[in-house]
NUDO-931162 format. One record per atom (N, C-alpha, C, CB): x, y, z; residue number from 1; residue in three letters; atom name. Coordinates in nm, 4 decimals, padded with zeros to 6 digits, always signed. Glycine has a CB too. Layout:
residues N
ATOM	c1	c2	c3	pos	code	site
ATOM	X	Y	Z	NUM	ALA	CA
...
This chain:
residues 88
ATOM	c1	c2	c3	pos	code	site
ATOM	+00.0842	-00.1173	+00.0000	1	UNK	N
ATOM	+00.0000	+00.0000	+00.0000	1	UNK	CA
ATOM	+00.0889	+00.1239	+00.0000	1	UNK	C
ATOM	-00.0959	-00.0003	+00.1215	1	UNK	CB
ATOM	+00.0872	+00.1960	-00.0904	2	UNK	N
ATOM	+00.0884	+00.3391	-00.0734	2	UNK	CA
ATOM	+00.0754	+00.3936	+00.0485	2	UNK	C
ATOM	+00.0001	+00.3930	-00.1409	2	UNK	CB
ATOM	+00.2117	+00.5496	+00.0724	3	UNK	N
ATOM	+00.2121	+00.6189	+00.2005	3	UNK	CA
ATOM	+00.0927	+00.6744	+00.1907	3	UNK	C
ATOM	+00.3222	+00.7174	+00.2302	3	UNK	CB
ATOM	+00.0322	+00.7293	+00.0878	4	UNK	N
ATOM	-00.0948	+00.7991	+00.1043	4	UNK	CA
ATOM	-00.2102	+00.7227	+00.1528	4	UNK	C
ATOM	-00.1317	+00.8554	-00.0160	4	UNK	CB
ATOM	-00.2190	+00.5632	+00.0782	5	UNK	N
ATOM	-00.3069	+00.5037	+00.1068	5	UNK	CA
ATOM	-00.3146	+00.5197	+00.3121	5	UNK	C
ATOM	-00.2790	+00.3574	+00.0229	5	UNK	CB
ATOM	-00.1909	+00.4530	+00.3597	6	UNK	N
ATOM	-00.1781	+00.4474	+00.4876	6	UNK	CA
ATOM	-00.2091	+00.6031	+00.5667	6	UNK	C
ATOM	-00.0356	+00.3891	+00.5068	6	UNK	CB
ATOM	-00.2045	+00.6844	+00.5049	7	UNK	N
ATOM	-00.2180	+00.8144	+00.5273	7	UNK	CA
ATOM	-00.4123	+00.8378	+00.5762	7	UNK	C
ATOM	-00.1547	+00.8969	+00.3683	7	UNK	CB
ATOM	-00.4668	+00.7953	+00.5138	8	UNK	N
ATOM	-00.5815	+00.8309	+00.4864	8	UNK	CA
ATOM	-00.6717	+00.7703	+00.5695	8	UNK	C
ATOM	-00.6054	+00.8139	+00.3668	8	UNK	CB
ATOM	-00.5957	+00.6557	+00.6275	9	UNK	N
ATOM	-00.6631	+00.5491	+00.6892	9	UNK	CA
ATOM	-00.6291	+00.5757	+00.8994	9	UNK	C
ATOM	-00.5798	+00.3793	+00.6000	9	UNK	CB
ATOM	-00.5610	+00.7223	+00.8653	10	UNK	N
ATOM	-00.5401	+00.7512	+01.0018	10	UNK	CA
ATOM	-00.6616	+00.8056	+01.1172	10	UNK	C
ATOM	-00.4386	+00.8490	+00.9899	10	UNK	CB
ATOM	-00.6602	+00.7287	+01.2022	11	UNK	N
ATOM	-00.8091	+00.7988	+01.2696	11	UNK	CA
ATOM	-00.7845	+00.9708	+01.2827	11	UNK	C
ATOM	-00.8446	+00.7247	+01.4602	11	UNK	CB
ATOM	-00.8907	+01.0321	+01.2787	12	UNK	N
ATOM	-00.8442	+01.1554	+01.3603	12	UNK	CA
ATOM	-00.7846	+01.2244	+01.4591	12	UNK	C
ATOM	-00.8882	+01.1866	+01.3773	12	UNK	CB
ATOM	-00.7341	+01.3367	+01.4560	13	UNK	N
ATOM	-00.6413	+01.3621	+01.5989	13	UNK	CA
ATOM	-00.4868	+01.2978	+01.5707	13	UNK	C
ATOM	-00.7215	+01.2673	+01.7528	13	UNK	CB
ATOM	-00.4776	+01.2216	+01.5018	14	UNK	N
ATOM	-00.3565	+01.0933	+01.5380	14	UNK	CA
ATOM	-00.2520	+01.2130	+01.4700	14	UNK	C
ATOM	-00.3699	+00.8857	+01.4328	14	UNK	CB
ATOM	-00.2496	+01.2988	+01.4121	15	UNK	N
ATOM	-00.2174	+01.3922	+01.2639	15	UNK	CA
ATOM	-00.0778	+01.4823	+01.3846	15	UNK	C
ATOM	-00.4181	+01.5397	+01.1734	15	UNK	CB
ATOM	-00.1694	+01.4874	+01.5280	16	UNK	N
ATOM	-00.1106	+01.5865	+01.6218	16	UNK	CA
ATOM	-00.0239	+01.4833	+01.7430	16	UNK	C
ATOM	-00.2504	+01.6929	+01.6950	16	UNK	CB
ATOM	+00.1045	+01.4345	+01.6946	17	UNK	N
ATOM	+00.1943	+01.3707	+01.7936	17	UNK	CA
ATOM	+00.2274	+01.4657	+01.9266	17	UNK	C
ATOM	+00.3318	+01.3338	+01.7159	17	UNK	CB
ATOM	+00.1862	+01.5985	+01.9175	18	UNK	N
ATOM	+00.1910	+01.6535	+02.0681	18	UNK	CA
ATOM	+00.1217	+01.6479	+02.1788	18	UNK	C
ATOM	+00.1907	+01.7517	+02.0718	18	UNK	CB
ATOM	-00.0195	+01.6033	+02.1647	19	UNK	N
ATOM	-00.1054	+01.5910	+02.1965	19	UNK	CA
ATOM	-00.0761	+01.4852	+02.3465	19	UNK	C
ATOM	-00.1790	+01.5607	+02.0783	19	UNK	CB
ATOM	-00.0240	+01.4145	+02.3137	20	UNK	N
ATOM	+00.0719	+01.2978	+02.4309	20	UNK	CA
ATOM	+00.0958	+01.3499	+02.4916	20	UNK	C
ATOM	+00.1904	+01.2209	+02.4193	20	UNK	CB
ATOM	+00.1938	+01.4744	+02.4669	21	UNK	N
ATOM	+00.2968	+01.5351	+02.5374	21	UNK	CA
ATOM	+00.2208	+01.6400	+02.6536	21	UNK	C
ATOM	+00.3983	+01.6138	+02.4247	21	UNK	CB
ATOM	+00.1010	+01.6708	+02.5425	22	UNK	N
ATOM	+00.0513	+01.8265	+02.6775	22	UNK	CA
ATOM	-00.0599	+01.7161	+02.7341	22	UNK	C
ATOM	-00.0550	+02.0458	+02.5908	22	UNK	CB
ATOM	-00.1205	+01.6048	+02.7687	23	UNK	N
ATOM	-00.1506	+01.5275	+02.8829	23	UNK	CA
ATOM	-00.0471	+01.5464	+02.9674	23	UNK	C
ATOM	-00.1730	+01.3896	+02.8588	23	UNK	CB
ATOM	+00.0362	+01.4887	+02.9518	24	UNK	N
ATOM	+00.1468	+01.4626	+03.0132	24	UNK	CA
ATOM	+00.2241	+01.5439	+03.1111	24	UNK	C
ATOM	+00.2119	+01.4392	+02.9311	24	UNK	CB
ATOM	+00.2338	+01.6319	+03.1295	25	UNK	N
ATOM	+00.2235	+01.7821	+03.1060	25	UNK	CA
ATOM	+00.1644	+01.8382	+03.1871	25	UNK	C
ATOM	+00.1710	+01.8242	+03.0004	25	UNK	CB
ATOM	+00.0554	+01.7956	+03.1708	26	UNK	N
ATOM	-00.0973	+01.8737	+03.2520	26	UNK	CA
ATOM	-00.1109	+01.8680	+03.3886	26	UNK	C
ATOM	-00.2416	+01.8061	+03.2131	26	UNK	CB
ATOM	-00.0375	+01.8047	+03.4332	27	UNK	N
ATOM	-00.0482	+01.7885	+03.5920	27	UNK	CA
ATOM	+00.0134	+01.9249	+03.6540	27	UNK	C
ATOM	+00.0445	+01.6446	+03.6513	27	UNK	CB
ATOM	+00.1190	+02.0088	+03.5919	28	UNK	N
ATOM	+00.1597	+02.1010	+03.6770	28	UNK	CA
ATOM	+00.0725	+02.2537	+03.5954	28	UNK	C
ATOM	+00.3496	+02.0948	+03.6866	28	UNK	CB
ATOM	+00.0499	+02.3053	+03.7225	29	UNK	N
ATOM	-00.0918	+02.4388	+03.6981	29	UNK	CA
ATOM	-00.0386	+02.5184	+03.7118	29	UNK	C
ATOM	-00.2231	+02.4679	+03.7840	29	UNK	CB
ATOM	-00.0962	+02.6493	+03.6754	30	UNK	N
ATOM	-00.0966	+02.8150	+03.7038	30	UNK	CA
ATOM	-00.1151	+02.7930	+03.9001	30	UNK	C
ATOM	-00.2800	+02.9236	+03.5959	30	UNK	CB
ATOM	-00.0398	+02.8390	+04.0071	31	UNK	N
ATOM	-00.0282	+02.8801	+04.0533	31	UNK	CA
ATOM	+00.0491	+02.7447	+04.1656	31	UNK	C
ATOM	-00.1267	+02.9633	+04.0464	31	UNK	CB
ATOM	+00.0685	+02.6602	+04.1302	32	UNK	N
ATOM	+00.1398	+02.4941	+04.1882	32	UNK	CA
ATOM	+00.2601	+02.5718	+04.2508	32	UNK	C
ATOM	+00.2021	+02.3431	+04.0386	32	UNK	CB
ATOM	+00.2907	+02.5541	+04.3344	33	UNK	N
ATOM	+00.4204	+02.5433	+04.4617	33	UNK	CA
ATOM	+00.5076	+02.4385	+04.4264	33	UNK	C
ATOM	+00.3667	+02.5025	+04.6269	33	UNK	CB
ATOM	+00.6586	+02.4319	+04.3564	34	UNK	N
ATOM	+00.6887	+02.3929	+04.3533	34	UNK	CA
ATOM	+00.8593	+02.3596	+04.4065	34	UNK	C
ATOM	+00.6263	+02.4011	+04.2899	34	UNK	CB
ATOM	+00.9510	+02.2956	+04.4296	35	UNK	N
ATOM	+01.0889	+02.2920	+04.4502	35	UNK	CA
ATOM	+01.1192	+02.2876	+04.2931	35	UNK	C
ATOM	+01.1470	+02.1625	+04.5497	35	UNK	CB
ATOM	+01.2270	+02.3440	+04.2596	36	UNK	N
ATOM	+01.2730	+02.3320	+04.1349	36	UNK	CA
ATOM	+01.4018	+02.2667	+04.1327	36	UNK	C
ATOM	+01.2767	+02.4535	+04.0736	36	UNK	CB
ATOM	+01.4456	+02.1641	+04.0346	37	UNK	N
ATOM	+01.5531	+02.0710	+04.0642	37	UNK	CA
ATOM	+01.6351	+02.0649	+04.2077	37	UNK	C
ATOM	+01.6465	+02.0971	+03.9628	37	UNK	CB
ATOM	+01.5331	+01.9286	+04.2432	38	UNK	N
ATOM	+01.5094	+01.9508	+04.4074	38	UNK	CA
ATOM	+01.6821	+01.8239	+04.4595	38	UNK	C
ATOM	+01.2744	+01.8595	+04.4773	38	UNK	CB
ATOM	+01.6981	+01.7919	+04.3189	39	UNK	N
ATOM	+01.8450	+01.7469	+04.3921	39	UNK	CA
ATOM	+02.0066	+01.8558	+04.4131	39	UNK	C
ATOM	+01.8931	+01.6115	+04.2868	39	UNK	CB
ATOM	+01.9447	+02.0013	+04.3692	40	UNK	N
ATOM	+02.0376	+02.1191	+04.3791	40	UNK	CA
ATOM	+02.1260	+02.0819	+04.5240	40	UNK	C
ATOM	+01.9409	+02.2795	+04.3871	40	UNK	CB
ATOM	+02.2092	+02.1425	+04.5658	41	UNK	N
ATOM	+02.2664	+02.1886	+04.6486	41	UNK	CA
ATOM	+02.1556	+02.2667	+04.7639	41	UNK	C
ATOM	+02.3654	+02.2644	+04.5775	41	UNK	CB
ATOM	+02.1182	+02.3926	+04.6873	42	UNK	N
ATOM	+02.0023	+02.4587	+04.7706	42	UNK	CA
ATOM	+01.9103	+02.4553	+04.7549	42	UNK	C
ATOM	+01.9907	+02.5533	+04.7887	42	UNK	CB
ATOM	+01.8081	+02.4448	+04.8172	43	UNK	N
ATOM	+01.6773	+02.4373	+04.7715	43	UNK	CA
ATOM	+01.5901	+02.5888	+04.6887	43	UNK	C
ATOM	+01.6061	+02.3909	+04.9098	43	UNK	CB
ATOM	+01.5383	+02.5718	+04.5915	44	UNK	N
ATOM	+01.4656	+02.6913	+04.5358	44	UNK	CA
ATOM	+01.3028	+02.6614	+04.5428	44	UNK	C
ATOM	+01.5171	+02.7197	+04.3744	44	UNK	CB
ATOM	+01.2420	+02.7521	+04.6389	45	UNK	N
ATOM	+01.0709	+02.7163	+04.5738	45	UNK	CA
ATOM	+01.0267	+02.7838	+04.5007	45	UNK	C
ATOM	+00.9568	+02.7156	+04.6529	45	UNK	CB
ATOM	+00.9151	+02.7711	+04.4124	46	UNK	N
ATOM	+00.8490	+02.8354	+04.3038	46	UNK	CA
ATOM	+00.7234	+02.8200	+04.2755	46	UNK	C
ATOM	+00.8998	+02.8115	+04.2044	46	UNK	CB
ATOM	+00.6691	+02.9163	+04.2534	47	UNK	N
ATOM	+00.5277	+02.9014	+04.1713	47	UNK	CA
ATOM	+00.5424	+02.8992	+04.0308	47	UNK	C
ATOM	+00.4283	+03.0168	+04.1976	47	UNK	CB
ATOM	+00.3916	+02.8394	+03.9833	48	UNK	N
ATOM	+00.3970	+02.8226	+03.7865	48	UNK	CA
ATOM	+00.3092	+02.9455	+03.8153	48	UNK	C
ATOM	+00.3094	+02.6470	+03.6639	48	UNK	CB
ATOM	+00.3247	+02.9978	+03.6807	49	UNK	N
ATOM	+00.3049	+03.1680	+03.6410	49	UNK	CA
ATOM	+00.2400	+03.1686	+03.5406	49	UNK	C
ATOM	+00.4283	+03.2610	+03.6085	49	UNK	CB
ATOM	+00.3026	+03.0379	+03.4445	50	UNK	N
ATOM	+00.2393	+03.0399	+03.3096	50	UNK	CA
ATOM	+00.2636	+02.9026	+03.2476	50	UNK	C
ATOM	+00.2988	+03.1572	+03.2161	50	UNK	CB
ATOM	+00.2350	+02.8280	+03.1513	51	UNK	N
ATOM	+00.2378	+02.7371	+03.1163	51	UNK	CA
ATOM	+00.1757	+02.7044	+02.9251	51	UNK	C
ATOM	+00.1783	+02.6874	+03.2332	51	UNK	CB
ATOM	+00.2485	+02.6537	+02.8632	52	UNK	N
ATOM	+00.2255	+02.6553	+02.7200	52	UNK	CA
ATOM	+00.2775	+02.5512	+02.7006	52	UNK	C
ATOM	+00.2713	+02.7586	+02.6357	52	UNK	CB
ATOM	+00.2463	+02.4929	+02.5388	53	UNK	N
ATOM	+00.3055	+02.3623	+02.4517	53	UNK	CA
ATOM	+00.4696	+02.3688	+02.5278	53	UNK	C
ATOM	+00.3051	+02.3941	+02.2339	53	UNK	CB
ATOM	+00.5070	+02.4546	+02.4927	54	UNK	N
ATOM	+00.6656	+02.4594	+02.4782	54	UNK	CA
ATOM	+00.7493	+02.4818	+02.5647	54	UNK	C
ATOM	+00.7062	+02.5370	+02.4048	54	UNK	CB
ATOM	+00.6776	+02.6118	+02.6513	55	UNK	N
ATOM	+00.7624	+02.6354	+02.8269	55	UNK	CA
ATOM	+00.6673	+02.6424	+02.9393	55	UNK	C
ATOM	+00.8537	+02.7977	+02.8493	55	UNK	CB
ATOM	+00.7535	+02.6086	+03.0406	56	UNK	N
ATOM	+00.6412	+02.6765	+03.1765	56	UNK	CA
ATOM	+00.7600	+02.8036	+03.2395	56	UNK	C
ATOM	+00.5891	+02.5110	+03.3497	56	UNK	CB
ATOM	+00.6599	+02.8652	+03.3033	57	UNK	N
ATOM	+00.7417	+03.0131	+03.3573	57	UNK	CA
ATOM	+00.7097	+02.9876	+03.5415	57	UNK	C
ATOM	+00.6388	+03.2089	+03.2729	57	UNK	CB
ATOM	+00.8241	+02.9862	+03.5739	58	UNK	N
ATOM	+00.8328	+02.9832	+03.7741	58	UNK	CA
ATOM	+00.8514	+03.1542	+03.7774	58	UNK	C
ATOM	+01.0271	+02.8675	+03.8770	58	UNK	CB
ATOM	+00.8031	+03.1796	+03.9117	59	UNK	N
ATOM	+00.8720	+03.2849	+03.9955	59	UNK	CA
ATOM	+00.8923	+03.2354	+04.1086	59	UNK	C
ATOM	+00.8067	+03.4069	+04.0142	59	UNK	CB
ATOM	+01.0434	+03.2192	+04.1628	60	UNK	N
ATOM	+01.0994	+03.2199	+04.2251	60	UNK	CA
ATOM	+01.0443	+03.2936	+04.3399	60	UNK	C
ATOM	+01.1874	+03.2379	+04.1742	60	UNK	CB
ATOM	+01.0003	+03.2443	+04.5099	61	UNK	N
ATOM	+00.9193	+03.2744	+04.5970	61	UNK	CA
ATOM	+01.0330	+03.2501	+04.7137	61	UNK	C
ATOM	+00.7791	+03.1917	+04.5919	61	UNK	CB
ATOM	+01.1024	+03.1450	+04.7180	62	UNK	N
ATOM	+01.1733	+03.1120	+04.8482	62	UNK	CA
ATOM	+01.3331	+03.0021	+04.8032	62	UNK	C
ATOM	+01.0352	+03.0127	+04.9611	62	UNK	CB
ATOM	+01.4441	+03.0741	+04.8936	63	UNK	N
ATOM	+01.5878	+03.0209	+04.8036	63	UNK	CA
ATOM	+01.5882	+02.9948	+04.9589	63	UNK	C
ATOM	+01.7310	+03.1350	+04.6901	63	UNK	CB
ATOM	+01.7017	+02.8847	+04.9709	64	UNK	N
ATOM	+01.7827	+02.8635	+05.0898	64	UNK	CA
ATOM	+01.9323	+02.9447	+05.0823	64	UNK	C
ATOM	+01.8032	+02.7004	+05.1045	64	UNK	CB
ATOM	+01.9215	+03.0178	+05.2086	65	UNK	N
ATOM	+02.0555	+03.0891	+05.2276	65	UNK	CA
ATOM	+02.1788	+02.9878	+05.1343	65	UNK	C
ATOM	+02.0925	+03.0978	+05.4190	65	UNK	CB
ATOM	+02.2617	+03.0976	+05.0634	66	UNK	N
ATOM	+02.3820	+03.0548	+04.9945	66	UNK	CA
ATOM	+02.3471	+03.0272	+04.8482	66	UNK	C
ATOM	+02.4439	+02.9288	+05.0625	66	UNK	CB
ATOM	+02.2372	+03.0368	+04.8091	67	UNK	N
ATOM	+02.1825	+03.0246	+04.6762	67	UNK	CA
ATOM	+02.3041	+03.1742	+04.5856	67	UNK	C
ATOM	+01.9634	+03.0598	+04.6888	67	UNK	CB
ATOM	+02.3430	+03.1348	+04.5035	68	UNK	N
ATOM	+02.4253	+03.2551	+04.4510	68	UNK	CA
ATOM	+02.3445	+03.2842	+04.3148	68	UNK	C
ATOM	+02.6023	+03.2177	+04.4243	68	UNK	CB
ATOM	+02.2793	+03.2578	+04.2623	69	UNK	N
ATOM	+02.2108	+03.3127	+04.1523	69	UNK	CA
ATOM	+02.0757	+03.3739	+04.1353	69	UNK	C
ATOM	+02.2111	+03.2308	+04.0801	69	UNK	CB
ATOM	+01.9934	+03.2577	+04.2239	70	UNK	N
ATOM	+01.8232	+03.3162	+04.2067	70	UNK	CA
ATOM	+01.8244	+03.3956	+04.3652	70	UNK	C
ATOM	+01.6638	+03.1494	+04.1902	70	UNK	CB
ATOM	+01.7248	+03.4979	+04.3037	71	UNK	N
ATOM	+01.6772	+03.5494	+04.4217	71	UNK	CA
ATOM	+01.5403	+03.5039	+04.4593	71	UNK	C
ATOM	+01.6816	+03.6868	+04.4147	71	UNK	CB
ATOM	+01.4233	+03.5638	+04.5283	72	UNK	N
ATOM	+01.2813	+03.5569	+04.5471	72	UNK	CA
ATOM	+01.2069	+03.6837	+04.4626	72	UNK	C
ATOM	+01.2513	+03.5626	+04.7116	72	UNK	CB
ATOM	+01.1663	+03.6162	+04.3777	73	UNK	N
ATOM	+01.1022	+03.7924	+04.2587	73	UNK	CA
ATOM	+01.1790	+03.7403	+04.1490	73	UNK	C
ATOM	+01.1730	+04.0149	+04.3097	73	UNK	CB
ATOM	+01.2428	+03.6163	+04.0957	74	UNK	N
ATOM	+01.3184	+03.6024	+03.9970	74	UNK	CA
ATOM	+01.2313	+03.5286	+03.8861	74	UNK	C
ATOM	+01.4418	+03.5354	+04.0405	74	UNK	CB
ATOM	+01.2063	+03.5874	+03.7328	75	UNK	N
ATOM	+01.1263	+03.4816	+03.6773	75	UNK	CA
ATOM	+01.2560	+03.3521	+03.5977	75	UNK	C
ATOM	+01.0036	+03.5707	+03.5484	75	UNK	CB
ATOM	+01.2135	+03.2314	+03.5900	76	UNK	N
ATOM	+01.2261	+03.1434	+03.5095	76	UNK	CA
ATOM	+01.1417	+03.1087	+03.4143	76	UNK	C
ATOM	+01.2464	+03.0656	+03.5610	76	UNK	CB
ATOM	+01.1907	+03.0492	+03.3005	77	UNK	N
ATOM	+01.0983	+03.0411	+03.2075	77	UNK	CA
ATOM	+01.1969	+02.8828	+03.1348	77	UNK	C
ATOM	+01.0748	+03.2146	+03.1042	77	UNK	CB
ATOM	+01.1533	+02.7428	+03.1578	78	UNK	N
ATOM	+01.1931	+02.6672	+03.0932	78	UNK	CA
ATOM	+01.1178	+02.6163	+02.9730	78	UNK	C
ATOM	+01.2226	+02.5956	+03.1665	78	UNK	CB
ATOM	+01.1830	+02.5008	+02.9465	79	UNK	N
ATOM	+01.1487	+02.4435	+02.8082	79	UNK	CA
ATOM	+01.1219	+02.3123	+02.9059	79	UNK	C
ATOM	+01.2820	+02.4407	+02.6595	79	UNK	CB
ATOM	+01.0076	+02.2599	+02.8595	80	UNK	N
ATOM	+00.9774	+02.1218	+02.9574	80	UNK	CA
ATOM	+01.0430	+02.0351	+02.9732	80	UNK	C
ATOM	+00.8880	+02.0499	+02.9364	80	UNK	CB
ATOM	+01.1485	+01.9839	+02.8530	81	UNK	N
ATOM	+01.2530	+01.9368	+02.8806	81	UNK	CA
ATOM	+01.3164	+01.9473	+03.0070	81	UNK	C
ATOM	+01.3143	+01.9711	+02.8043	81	UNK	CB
ATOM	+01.3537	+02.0803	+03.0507	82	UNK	N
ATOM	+01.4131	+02.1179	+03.1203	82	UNK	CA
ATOM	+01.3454	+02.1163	+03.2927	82	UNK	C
ATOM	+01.4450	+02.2274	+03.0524	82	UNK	CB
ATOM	+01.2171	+02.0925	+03.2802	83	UNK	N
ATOM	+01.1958	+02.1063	+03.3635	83	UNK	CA
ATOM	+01.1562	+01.9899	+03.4710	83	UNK	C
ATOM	+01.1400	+02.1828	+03.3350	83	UNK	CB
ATOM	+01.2221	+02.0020	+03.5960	84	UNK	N
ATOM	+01.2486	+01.8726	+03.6882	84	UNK	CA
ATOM	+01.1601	+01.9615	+03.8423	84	UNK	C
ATOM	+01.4754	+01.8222	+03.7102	84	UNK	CB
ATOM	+01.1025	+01.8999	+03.9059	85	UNK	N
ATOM	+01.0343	+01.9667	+03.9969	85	UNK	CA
ATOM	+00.9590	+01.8672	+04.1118	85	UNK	C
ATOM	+00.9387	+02.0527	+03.9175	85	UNK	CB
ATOM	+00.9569	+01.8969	+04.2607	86	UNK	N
ATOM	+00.8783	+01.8015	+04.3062	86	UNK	CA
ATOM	+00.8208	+01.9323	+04.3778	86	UNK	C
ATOM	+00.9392	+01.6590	+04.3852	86	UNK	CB
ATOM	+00.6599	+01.8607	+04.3484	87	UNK	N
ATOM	+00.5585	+01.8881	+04.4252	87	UNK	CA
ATOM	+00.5886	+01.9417	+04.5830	87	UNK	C
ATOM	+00.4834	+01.7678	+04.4200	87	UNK	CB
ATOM	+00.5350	+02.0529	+04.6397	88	UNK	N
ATOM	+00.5308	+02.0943	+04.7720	88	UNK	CA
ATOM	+00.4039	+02.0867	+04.8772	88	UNK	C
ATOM	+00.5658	+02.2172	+04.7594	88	UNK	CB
């Protein structure tokens, strides 16, 4: 059979392979408390701010003394890839 034939014979929806991905995904919300890569050295907490296909955005709420980069008021903005987090 023909790619087209096999093409045609696709149920609907199937067209969108991202679709997996933002289930998947969906568990972390607009306003979730989170630790952000909670095997750091220091601990960082955060809220989600924003959330899309492609990134989610933290603001930075609470650092453990000695943190040298983030402050509290700091935005992040990852790529989901990137993003590692446990629940608070």
């Amino acid at each position: 059979m023909s790619p087209i034939g096999n093409q045609s014979k696709r149920k609907a929806g199937c067209g969108r392979p991202w679709a997996a991905d933002m289930i998947r995904h969906s568990w972390l919300k607009q306003g979730d408390r989170v630790r952000l890569w909670p095997e750091d050295t220091y601990a960082k907490y955060a809220v989600v701010k924003e959330t899309d296909y492609y990134t989610v955005t933290f603001e930075i709420v609470e650092v453990e003394p000695g943190e040298p980069h983030y402050r509290p008021g700091h935005r992040v903005k990852l790529s989901w890839s990137q993003v590692f987090v446990k629940m608070e």
